[in-house]
C-alpha positions in Angstrom: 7.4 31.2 -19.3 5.2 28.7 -17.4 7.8 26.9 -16.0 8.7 30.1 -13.9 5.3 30.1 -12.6 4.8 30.3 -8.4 2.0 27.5 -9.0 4.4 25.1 -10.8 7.2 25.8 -8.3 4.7 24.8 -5.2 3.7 21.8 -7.1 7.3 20.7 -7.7 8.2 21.7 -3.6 5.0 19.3 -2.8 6.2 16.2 -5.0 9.3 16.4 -3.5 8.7 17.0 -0.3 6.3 13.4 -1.1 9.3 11.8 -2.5 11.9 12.4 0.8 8.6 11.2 3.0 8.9 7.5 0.6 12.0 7.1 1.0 12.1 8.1 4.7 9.3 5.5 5.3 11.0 2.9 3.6 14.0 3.5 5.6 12.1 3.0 8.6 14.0 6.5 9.8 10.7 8.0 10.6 9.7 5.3 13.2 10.9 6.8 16.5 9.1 10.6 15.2 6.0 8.1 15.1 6.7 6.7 18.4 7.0 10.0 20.3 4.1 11.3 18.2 2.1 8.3 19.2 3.0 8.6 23.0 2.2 11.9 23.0 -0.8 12.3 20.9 -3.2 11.5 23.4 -1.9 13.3 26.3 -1.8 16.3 24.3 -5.2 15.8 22.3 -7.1 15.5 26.4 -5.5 18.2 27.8 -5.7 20.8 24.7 -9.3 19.3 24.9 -9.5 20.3 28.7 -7.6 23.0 28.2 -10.3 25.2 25.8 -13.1 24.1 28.9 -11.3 25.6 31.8 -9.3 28.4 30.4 -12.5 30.5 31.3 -13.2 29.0 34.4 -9.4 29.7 35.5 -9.3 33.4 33.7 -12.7 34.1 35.9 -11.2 33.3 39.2 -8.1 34.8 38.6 -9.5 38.0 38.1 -11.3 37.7 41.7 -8.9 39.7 44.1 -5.6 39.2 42.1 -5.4 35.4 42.8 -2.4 34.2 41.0 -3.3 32.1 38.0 -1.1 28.8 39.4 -3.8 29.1 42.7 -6.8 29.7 40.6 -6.0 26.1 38.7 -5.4 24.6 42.3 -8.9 25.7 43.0 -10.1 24.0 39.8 -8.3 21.2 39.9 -9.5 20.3 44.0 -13.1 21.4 42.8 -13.1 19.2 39.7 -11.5 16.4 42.1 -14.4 17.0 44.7 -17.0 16.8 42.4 -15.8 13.1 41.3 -15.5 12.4 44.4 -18.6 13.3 45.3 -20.1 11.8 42.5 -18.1 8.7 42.8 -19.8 8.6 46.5 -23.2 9.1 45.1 -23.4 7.3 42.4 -20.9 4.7 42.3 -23.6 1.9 44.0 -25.9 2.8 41.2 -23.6 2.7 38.8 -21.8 -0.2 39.6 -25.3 -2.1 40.0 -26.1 -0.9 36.5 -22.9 -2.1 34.9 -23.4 -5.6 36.3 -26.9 -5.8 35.4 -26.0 -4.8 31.3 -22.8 -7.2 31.6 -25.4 -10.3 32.2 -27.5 -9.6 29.2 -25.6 -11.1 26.4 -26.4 -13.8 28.7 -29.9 -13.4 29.0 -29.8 -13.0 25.5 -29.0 -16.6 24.9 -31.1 -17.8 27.4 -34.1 -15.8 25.8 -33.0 -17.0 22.1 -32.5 -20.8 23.5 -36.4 -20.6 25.2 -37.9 -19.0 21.6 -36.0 -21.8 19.6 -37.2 -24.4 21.8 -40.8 -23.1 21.6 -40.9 -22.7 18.0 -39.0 -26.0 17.5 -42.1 -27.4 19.5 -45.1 -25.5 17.0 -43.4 -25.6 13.7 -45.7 -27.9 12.3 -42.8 -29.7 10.0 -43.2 -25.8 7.8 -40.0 -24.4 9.9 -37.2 -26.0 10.7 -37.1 -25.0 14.6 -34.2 -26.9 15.9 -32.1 -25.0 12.8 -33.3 -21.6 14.2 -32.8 -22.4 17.8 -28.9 -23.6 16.7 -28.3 -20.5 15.3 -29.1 -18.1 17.3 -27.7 -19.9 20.2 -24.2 -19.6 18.4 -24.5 -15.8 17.6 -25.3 -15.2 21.4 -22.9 -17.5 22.5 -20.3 -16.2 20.2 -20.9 -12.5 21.7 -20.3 -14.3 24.9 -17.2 -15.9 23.6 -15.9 -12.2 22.5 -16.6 -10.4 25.5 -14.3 -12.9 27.2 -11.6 -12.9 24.5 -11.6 -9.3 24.6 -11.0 -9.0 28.4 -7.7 -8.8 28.3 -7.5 -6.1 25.5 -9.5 -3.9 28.0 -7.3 -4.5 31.3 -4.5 -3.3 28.8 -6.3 -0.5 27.1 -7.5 0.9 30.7 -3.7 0.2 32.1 -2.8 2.6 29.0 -5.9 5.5 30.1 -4.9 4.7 33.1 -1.3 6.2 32.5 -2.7 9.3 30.2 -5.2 10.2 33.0 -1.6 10.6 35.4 0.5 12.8 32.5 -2.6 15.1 31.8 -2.9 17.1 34.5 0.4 18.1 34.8 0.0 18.9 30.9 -2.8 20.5 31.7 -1.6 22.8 34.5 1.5 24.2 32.3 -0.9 24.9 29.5 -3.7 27.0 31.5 -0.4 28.5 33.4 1.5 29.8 30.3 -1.2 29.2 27.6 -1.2 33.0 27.1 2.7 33.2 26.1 2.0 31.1 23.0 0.7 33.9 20.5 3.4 36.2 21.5 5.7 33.1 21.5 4.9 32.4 17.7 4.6 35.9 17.0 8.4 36.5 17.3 9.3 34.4 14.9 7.9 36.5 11.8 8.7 39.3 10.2 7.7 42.4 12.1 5.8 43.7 9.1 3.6 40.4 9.4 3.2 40.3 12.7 -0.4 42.2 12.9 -1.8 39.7 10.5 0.1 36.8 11.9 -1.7 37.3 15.4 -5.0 37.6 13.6 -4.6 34.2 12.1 -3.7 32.7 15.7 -6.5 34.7 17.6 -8.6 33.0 15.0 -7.8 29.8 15.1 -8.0 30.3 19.2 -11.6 31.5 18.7 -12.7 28.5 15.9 -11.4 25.8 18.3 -12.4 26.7 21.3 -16.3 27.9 20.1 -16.6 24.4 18.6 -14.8 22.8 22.1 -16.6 24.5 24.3 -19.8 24.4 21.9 -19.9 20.7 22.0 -19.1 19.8 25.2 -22.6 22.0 26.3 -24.6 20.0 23.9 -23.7 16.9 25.4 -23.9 17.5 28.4 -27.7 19.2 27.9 -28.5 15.9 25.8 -27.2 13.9 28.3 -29.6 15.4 30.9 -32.5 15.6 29.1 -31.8 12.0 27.7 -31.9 11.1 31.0 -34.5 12.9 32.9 -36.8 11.5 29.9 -35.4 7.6 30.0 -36.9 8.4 33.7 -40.1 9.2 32.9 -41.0 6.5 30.3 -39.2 4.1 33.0 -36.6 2.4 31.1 -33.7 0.3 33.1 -30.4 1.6 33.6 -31.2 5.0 33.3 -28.3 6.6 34.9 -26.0 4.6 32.5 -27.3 5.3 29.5 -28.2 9.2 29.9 -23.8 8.8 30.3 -23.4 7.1 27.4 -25.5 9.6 25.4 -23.4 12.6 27.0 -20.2 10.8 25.9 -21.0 10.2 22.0 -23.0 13.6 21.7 -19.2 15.3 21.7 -19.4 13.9 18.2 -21.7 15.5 16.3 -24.9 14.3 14.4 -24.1 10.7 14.3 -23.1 10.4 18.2 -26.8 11.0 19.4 -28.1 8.1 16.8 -25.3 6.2 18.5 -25.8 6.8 21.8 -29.8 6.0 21.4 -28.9 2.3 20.2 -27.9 0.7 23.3 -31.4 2.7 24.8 -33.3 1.0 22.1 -32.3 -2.3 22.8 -32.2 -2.2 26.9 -35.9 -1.2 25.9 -36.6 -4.6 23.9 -35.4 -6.3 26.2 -37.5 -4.7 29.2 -40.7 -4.3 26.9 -40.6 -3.7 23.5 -43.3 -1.2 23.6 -40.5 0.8 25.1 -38.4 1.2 22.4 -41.1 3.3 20.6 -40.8 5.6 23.7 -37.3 5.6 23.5 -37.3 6.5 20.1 -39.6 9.3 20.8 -37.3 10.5 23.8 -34.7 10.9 21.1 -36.7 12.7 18.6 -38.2 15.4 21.3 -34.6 15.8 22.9 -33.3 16.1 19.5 -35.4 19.0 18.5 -34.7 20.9 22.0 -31.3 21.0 20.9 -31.5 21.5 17.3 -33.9 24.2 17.8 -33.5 25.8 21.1 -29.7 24.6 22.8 -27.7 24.7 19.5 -28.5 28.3 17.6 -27.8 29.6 21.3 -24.2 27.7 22.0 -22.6 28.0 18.6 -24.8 30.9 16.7 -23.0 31.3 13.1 -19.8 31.5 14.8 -18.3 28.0 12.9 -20.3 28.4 9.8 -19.6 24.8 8.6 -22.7 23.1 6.7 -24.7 20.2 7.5 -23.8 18.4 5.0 -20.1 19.2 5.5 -19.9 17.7 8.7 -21.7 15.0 7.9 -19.0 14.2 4.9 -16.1 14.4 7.4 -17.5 11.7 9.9 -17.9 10.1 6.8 -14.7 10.3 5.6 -12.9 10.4 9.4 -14.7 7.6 10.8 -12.4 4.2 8.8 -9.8 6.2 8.8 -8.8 7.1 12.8 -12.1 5.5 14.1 -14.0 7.3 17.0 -10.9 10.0 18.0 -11.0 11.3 14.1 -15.0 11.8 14.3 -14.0 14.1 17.7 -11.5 15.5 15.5 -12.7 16.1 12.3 -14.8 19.0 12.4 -12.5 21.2 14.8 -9.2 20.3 12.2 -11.0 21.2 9.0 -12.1 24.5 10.7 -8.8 25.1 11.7 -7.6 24.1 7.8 -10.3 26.6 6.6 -8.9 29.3 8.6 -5.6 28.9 7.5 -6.3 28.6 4.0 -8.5 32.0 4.2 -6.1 33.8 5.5 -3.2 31.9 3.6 -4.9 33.2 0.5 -5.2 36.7 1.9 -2.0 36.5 2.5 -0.8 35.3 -0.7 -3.1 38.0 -2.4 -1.3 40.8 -0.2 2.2 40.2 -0.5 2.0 39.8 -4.3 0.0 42.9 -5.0 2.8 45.1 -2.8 
């Protein structure tokens, strides 16, 4: 009878399962689950993030004369503080020189907008309406002025709130490179022994899938980020240093966070000489097809197997929903769905044909 059927049973666990979640929410009995999830999600999200980066790094050295594993992280963790330190050191003039420079241009902007109204005000001939042109644009420039100062005190509180995560994740961080390797056997405990060998496959594989795509990423930032950088050099664009950064930072997301990271380039280059945007767009293009053709078959190989066009869907989809964190997110979650619903259905497939 179809009623008996294991799809119609699944379908009636999922409905209700929905039903206890509405009534739950209307309650308001899920609220402090969302706070802790909420305080915790970030933590969590950085130093899994780290995590999948270092584990090599720390499984290297450990291996190096039978250095216990908590000294190997010490070692990584006064390295990683030396080289921001260092960096700090040699850079921070640079960039702090850089970031005041970009902070006057909405400025600048204005000014520059105010001196082409006035000017076309002065040759319109009675065919334009100048002084109309010159009032507008002075609002939109001095709006984005306005905004940057409204928003000040949005970004003391969101850097007070980084501020904190950057204190908890280390110490996250430490206990998950320390005992990251007791969470298979962990998990694997709490199946049935005859499942066991198949539930450590699914685990090693979902181990493997996130941390190619982690580790994956990160390199192909940080090689656009260098290149980006060594070529805003050459054609001589301002603010170099900051802007090769930038690129690094939204390369982590992929396909769209190059494009992104090129439009603050493009219109630094306007405003220096608009020739220079050209070049910057060239930049883009050559760096673009380094990585496409030479960095990215070598990092990731076939090893995610996700289309194009599948990726591009997700940031689609990920980006109004959860904003910048859900386009970092997206691909390594739905590769982690896809191998859970491979081996799901494996699974599913075994135990009903024994």
């Amino acid at each position: 009878m179809w009623i008996k059927h294991s799809f119609f049973k699944y379908v009636t666990a999922a409905i209700l399962i929905l039903v206890l979640y509405y009534f739950l929410e209307k309650l308001e009995l899920l609220e402090p689950f969302k706070t802790i999830f909420g305080t915790l999600f970030y933590p969590l999200l950085i130093a899994g993030f780290l995590f999948y980066i270092l584990r090599p790094v720390v499984h290297l050295i450990s291996k190096v004369r039978f250095i216990p594993v908590p000294f190997a992280i010490l070692i990584v963790f006064v390295f990683i503080g030396g080289l921001l330190y260092m960096g700090v050191w040699l850079l921070a003039d640079t960039v702090q020189k850089q970031m005041n420079d970009l902070s006057k241009m909405p400025e600048e902007m204005k000014q520059t907008a105010e001196e082409a109204g006035q000017k076309l005000k002065e040759n319109d001939m009675g065919v334009i309406s100048g002084a109309s042109i010159q009032q507008r644009m002075t609002e939109y420039f001095g709006g984005i002025t306005q905004q940057i100062g409204e928003h000040m005190m949005s970004v003391f509180s969101t850097i007070a709130g980084a501020t904190t995560v950057l204190i908890i994740v280390p110490f996250v961080l430490f206990f998950f490179l320390k005992d990251g390797h007791r969470l298979i056997p962990f998990l694997k405990r709490a199946l049935p022994e005859k499942h066991q060998p198949r539930g450590v496959k699914v685990l090693q594989d979902l181990d493997y899938t996130v941390s190619s795509y982690i580790i994956g990423q990160v390199t192909i930032a940080a090689v656009d980020g260098v290149l980006t950088y060594i070529g805003y050099l050459i054609i001589g664009i301002d603010y170099a240093l900051i802007l090769g950064l930038f690129v690094t930072l939204t390369c982590v997301i992929p396909f769209v966070g190059p494009v992104i990271g090129a439009i603050p380039a493009i219109v630094v280059a306007l405003m220096q000489e608009p020739s220079l945007a050209i070049y910057v767009i060239i930049t883009f293009i050559v760096v673009q097809q380094l990585e496409s053709n030479l960095v990215a078959p070598f990092v990731f190989g076939e090893r995610l197997n996700i289309h194009p066009l599948t990726v591009i869907l997700l940031l689609v989809v990920a980006a109004p929903l959860y904003g910048v964190v859900g386009m970092i997110i997206a691909v390594p979650t739905y590769s982690v769905l896809k191998v859970l619903l491979k081996h799901g259905y494996d699974f599913y497939q075994l135990y009903h044909s024994t």
